[in-house]
C-alpha positions in Angstrom: -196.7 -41.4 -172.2 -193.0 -42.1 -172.6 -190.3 -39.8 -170.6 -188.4 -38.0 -172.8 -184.3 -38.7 -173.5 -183.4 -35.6 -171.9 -185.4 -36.3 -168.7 -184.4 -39.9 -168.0 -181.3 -40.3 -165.3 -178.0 -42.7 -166.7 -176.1 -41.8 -163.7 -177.1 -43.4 -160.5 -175.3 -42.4 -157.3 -173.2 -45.8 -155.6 -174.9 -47.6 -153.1 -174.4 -46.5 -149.3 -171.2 -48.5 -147.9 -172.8 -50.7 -145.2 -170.9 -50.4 -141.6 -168.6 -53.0 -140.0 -169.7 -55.3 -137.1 -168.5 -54.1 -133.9 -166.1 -56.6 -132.3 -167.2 -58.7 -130.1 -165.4 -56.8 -127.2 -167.9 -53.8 -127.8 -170.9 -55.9 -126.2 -168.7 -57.9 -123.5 -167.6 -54.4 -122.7 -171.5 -53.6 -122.2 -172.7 -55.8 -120.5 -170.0 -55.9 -117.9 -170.5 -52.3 -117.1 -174.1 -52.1 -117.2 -174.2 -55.9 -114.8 -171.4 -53.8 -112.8 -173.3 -50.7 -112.4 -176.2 -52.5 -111.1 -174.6 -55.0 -108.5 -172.8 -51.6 -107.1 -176.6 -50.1 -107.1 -177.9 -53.0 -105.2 -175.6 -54.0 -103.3 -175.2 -50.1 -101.6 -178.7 -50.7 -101.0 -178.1 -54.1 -99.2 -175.3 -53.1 -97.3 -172.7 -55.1 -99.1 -170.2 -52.0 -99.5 -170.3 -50.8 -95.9 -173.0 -48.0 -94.7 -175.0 -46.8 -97.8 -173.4 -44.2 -99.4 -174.4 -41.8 -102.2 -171.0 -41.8 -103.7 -171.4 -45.8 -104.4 -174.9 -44.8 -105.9 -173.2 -42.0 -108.2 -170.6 -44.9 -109.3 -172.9 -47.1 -110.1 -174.9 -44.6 -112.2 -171.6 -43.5 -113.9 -170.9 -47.1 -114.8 -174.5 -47.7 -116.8 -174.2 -44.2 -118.3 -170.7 -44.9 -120.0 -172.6 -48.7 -120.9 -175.0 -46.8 -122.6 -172.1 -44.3 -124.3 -170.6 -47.7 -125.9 -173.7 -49.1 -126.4 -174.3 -46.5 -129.4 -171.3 -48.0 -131.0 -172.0 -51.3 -131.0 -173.2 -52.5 -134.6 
């Protein structure tokens, strides 16, 4: 059965605007933190840095935290 004149839509809504592409600095910026946080990680664990330390282990976690922070903006 046919829809009615009165029930049928003319208007449709515009389409969602798609968001822009990160620049590449976005993931170089990643990447370098996160590979950053985990050399200081391992290499407090190895001795590189002196005697272990919890304050090198608390850097190294803040580093891959804020990676993961700019990781939600990359597109």
């Amino acid at each position: 059965m046919p829809k009615s004149r009165s029930k049928r839509q003319t208007r449709h809504p515009p389409p969602k605007a798609k968001p822009k592409p990160s620049p590449p600095a976005v993931a170089a910026l990643f990447f370098t933190l996160l590979a950053t946080g985990v050399i200081v990680i391992v290499g407090n664990y190895l001795g590189a840095f002196g005697p272990t330390d919890n304050a090198n282990l608390w850097y190294g976690l803040g580093l891959m935290l804020v990676a993961f922070l700019v990781a939600t903006q990359w597109r």
